[in-house]
PDB file as gemmi writes it, atoms N, CA and C in Angstrom:
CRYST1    1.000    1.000    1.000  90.00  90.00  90.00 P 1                      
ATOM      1  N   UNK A   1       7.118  -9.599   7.311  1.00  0.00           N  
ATOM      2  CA  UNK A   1       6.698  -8.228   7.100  1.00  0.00           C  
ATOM      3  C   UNK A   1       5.386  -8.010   7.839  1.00  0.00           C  
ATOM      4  N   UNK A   2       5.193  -6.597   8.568  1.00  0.00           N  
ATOM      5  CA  UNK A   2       4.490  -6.456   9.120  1.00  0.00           C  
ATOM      6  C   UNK A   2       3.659  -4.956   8.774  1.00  0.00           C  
ATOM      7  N   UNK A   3       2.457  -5.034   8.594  1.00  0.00           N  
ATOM      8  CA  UNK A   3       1.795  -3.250   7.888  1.00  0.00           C  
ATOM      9  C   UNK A   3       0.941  -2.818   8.904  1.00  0.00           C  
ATOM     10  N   UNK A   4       1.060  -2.055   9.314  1.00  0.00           N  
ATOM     11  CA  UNK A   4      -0.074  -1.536  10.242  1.00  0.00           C  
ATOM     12  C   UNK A   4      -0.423  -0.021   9.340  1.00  0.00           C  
ATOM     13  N   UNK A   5      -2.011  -0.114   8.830  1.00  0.00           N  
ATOM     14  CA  UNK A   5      -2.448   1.116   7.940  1.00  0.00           C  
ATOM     15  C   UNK A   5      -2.627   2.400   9.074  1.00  0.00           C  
ATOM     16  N   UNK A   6      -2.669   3.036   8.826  1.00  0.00           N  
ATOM     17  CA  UNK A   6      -2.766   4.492   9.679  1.00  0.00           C  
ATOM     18  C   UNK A   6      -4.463   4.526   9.692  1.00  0.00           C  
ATOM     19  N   UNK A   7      -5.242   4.090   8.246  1.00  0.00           N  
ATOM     20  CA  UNK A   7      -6.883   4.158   8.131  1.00  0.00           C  
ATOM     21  C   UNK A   7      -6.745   3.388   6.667  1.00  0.00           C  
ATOM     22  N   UNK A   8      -8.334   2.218   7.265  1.00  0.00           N  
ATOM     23  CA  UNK A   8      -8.380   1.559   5.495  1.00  0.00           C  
ATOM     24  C   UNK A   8      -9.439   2.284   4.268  1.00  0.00           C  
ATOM     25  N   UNK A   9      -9.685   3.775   5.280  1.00  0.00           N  
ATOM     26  CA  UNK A   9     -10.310   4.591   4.214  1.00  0.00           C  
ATOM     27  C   UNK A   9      -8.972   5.877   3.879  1.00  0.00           C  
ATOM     28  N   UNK A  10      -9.141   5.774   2.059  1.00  0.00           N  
ATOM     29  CA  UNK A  10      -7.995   6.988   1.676  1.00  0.00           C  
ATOM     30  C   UNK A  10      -8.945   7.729   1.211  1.00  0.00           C  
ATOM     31  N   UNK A  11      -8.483   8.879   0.722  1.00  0.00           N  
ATOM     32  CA  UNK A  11      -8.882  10.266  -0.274  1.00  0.00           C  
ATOM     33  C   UNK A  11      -8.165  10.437  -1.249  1.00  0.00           C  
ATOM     34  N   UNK A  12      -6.627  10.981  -1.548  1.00  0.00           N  
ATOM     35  CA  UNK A  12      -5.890  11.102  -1.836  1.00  0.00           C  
ATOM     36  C   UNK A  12      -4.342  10.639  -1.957  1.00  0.00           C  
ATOM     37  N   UNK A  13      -4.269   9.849  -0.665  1.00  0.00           N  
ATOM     38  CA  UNK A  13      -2.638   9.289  -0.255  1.00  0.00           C  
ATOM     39  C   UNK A  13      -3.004   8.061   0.620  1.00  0.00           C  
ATOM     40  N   UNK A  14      -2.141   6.958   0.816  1.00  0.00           N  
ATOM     41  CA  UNK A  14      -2.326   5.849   1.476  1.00  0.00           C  
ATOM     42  C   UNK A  14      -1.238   5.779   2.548  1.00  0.00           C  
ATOM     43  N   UNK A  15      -0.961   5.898   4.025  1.00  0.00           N  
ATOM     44  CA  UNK A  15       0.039   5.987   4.965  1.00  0.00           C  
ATOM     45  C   UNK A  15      -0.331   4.397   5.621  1.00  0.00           C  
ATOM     46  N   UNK A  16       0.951   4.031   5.489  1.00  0.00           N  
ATOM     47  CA  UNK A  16       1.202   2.813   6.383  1.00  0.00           C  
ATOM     48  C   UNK A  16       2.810   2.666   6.941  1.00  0.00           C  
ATOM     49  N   UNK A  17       2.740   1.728   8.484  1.00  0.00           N  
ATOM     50  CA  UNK A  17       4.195   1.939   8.620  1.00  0.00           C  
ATOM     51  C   UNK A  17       4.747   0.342   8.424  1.00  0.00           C  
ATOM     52  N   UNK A  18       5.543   0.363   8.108  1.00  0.00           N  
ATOM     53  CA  UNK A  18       6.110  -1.237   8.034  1.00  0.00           C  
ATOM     54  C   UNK A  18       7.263  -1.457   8.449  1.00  0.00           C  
ATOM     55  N   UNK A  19       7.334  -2.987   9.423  1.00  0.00           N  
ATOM     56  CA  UNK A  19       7.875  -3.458  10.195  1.00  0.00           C  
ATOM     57  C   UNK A  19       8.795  -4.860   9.309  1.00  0.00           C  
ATOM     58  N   UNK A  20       9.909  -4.718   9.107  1.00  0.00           N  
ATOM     59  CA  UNK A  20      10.539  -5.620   8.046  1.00  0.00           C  
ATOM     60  C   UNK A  20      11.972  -6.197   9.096  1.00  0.00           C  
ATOM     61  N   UNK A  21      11.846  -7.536   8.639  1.00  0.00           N  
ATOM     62  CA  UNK A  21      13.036  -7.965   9.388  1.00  0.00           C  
ATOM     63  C   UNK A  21      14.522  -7.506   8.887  1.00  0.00           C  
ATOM     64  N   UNK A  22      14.497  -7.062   7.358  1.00  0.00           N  
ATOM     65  CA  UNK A  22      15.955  -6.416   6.844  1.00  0.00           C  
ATOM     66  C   UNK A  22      15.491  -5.836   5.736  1.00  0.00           C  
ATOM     67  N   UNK A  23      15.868  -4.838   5.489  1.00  0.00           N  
ATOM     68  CA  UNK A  23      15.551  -3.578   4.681  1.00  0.00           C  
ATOM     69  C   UNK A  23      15.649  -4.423   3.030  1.00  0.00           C  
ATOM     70  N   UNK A  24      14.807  -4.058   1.943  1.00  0.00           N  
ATOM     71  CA  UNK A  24      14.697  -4.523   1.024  1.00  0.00           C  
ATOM     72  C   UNK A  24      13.718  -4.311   0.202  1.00  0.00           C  
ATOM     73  N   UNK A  25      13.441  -3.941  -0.931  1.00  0.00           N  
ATOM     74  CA  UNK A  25      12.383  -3.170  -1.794  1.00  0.00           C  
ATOM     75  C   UNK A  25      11.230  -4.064  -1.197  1.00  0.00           C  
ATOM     76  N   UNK A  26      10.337  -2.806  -1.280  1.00  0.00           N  
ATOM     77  CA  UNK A  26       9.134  -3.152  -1.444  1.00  0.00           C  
ATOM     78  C   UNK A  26       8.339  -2.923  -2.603  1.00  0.00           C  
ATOM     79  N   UNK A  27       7.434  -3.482  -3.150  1.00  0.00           N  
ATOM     80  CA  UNK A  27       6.217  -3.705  -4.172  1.00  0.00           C  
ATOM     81  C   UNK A  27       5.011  -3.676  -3.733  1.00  0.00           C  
ATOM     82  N   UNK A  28       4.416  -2.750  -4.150  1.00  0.00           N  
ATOM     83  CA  UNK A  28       3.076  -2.330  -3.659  1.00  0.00           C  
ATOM     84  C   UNK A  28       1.702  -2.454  -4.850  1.00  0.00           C  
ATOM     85  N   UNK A  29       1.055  -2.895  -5.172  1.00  0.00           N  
ATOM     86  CA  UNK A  29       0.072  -3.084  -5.824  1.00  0.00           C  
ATOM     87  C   UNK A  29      -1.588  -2.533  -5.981  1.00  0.00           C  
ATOM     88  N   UNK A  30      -2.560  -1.609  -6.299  1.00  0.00           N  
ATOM     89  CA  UNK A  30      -3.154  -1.611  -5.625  1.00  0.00           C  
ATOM     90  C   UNK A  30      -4.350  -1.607  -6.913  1.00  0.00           C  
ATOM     91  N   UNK A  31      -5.369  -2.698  -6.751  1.00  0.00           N  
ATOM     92  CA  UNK A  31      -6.501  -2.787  -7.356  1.00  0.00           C  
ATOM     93  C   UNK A  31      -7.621  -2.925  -7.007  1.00  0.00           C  
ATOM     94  N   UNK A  32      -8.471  -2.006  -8.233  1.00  0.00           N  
ATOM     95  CA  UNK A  32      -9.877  -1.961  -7.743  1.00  0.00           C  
ATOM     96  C   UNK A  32     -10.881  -2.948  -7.679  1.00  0.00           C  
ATOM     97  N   UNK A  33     -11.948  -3.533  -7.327  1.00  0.00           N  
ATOM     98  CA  UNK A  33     -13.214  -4.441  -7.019  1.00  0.00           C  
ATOM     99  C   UNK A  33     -12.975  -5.183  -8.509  1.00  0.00           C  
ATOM    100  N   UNK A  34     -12.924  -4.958  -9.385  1.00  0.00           N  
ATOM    101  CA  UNK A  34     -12.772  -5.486 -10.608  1.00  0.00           C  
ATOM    102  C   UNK A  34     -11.843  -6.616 -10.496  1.00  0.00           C  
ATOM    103  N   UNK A  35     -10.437  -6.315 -10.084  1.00  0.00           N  
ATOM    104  CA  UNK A  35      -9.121  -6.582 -10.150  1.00  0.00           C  
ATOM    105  C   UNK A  35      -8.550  -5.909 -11.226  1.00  0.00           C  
ATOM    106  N   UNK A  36      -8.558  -5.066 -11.511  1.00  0.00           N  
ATOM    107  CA  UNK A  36      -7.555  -3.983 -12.710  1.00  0.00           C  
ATOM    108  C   UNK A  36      -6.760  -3.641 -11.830  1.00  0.00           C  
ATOM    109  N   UNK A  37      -5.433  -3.404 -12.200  1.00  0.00           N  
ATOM    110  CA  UNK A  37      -4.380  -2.841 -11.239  1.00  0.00           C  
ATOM    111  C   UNK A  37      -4.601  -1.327 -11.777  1.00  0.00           C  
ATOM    112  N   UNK A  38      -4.508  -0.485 -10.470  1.00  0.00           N  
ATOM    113  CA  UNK A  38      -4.885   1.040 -10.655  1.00  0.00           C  
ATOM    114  C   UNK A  38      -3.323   1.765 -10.547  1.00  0.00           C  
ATOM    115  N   UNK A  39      -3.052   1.366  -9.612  1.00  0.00           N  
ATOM    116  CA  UNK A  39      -1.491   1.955  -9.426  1.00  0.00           C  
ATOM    117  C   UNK A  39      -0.227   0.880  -8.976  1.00  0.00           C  
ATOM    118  N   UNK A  40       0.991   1.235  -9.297  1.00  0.00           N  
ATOM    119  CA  UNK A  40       1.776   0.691  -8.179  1.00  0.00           C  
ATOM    120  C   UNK A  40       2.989   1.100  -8.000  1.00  0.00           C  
ATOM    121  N   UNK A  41       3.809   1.104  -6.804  1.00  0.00           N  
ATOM    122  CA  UNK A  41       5.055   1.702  -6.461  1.00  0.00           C  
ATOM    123  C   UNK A  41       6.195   0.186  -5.784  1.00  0.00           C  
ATOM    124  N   UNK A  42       6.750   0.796  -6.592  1.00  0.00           N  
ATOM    125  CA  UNK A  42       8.561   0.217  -5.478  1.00  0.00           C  
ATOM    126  C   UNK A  42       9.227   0.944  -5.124  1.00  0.00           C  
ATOM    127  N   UNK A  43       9.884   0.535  -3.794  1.00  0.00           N  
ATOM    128  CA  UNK A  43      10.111   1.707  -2.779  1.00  0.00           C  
ATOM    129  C   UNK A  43      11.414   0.821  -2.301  1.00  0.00           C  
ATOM    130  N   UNK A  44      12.288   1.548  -2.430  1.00  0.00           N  
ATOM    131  CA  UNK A  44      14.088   0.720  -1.323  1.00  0.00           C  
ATOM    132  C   UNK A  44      13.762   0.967   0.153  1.00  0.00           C  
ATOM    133  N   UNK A  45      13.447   0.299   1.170  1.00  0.00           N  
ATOM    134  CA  UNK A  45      13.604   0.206   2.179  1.00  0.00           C  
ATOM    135  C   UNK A  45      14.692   0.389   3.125  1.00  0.00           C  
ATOM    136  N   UNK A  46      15.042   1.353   4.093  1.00  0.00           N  
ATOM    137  CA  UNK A  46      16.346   1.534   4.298  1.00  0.00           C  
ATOM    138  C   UNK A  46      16.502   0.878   5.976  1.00  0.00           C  
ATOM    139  N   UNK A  47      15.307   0.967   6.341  1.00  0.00           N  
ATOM    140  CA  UNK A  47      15.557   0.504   8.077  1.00  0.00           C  
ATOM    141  C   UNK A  47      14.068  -0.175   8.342  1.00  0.00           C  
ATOM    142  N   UNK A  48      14.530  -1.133   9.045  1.00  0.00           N  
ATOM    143  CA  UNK A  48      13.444  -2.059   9.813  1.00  0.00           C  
ATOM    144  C   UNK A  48      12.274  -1.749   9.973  1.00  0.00           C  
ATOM    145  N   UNK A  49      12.348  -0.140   9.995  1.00  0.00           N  
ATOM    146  CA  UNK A  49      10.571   0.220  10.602  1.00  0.00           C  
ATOM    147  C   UNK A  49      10.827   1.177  10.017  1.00  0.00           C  
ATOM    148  N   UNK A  50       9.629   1.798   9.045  1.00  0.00           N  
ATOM    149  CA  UNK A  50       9.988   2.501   8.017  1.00  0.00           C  
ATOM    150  C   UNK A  50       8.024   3.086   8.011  1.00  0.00           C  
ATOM    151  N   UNK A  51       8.280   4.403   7.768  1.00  0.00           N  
ATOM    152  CA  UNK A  51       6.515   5.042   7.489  1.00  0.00           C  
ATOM    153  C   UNK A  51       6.861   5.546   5.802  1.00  0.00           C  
ATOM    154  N   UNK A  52       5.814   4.690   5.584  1.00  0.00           N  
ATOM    155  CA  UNK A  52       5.529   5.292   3.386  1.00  0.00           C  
ATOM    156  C   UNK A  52       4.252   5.848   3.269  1.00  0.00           C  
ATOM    157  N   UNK A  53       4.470   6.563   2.757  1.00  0.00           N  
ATOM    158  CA  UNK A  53       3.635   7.496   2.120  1.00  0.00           C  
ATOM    159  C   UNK A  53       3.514   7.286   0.862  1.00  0.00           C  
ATOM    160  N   UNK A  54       2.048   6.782   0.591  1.00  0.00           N  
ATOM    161  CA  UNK A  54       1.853   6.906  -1.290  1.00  0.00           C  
ATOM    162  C   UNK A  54       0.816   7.906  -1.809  1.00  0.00           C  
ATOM    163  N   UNK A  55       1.450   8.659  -2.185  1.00  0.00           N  
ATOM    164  CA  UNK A  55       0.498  10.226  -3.071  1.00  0.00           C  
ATOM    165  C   UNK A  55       0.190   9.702  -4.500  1.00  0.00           C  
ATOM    166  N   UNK A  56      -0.823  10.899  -4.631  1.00  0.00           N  
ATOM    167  CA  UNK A  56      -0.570  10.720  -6.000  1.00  0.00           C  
ATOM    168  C   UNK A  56      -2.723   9.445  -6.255  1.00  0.00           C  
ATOM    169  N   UNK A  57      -3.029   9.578  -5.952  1.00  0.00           N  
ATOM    170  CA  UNK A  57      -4.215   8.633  -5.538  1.00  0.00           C  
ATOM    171  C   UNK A  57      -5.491   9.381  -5.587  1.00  0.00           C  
ATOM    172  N   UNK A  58      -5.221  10.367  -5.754  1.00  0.00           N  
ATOM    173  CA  UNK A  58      -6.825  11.212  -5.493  1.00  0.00           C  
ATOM    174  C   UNK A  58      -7.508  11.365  -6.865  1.00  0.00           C  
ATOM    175  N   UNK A  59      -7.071  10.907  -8.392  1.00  0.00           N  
ATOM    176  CA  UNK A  59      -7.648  10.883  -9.415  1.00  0.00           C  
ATOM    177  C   UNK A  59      -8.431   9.480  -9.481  1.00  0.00           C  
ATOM    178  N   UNK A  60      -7.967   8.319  -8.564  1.00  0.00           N  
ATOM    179  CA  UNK A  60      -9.002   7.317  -8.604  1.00  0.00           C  
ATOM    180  C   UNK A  60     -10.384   7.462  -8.724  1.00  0.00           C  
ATOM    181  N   UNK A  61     -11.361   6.986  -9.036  1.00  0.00           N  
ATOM    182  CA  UNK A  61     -12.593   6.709  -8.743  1.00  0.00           C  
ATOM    183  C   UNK A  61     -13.233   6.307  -7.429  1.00  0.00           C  
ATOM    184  N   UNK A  62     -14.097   6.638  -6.604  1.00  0.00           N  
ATOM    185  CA  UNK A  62     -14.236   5.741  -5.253  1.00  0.00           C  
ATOM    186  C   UNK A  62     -14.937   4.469  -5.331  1.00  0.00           C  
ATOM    187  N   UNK A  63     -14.439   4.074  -4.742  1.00  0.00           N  
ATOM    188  CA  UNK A  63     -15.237   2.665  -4.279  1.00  0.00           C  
ATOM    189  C   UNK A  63     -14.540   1.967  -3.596  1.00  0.00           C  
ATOM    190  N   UNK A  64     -14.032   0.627  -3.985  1.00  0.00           N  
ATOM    191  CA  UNK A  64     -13.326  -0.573  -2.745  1.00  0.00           C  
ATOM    192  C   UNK A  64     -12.244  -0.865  -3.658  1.00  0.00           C  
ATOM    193  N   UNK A  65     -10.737  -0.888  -2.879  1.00  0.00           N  
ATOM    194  CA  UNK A  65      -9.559  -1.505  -3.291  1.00  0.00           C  
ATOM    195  C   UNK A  65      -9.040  -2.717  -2.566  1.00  0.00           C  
ATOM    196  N   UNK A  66      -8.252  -3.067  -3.008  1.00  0.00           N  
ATOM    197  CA  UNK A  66      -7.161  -4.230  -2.498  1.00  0.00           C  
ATOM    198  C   UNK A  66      -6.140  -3.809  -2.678  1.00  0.00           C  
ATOM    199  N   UNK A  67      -4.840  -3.662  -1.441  1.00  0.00           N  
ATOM    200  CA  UNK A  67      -3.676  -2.988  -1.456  1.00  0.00           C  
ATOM    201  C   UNK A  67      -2.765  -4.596  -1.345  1.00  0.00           C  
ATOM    202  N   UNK A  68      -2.220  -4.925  -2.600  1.00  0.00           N  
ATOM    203  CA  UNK A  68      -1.025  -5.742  -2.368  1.00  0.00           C  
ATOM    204  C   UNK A  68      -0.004  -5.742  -2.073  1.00  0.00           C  
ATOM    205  N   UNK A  69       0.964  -5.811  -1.357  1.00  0.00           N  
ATOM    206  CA  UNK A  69       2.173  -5.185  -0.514  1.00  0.00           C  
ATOM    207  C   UNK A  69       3.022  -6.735  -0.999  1.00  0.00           C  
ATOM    208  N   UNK A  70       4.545  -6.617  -1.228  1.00  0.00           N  
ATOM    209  CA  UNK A  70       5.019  -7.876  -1.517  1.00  0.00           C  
ATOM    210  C   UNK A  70       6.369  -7.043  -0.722  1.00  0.00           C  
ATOM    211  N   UNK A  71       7.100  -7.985  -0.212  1.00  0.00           N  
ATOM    212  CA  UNK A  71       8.608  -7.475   0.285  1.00  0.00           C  
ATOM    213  C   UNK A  71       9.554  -8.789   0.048  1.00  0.00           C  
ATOM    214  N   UNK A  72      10.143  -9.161  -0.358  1.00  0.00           N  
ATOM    215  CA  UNK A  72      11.093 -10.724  -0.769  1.00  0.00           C  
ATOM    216  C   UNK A  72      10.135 -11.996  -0.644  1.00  0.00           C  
ATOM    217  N   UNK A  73       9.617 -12.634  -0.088  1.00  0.00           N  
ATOM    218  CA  UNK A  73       9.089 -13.600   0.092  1.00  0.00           C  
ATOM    219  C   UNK A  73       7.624 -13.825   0.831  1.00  0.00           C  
ATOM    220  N   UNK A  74       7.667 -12.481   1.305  1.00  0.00           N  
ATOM    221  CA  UNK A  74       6.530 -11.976   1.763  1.00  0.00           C  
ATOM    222  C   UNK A  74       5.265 -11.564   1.399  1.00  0.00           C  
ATOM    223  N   UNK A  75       4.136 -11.765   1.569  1.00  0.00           N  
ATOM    224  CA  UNK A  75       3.266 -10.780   0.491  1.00  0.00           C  
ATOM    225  C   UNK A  75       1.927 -10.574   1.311  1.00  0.00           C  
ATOM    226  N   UNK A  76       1.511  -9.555   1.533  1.00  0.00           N  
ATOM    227  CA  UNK A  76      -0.064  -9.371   2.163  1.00  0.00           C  
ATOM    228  C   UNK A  76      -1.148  -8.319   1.519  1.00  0.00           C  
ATOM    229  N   UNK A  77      -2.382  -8.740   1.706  1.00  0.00           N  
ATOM    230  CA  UNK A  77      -3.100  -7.671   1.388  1.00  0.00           C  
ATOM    231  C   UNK A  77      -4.163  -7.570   1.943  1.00  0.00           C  
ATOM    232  N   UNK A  78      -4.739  -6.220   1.740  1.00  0.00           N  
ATOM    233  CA  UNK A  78      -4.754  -5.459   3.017  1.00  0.00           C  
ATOM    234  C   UNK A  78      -6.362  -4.567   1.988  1.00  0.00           C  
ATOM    235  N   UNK A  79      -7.794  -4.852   2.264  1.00  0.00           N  
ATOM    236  CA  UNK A  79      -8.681  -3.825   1.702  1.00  0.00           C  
ATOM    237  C   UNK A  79      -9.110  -2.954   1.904  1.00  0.00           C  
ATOM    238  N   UNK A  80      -9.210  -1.404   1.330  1.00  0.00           N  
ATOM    239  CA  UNK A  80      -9.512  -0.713   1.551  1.00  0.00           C  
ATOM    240  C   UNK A  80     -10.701  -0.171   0.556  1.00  0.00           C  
ATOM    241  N   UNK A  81     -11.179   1.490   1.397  1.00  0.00           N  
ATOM    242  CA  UNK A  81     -12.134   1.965   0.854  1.00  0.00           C  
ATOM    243  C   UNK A  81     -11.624   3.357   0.018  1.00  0.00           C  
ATOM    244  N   UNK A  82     -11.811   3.866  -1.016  1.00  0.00           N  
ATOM    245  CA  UNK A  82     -11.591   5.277  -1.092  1.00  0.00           C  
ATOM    246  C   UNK A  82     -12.727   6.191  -1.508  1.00  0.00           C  
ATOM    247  N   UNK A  83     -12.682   7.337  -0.700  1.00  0.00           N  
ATOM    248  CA  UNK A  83     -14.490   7.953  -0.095  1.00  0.00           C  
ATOM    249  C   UNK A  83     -14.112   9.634  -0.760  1.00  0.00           C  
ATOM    250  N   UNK A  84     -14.932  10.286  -0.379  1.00  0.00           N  
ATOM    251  CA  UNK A  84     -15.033  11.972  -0.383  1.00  0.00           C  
ATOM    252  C   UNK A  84     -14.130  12.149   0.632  1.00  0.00           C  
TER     253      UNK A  84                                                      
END                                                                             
């Protein structure tokens, strides 16, 4: 699995596109400096290269996250900031 973020600063929504060798849920994780998990989504993957969109994010608090991304055997993460 491969993520390339669009920006590792959000506001409101987190865009990344991902590059998967065969389509298959993804698990997304995302916690704050603490480690509290703030949100998370699973998403069915339908084709190899795929752009997600996660809304829904703009009631966070700002400061610094960690975006955990898991796809079958796979798993990366990826830190970000969320600002004004």
């Amino acid at each position: 699995m491969f993520v390339k973020l669009r920006s590792s600063i959000f506001i409101d929504a987190l865009q990344f596109q991902l590059h998967t060798p065969k389509a298959e849920c993804l698990k997304g994780v995302l916690k704050d400096d603490t480690g509290s998990v703030c949100r998370t989504i699973e998403k069915d993957l339908v084709d190899e290269k795929e752009l997600v969109t996660w809304t829904g994010l703009n009631e966070l608090p700002y400061g610094r996250y960690t975006l955990e991304l898991s796809h079958g055997e796979d798993e990366m993460k990826v830190n970000l900031v969320k600002r004004v």
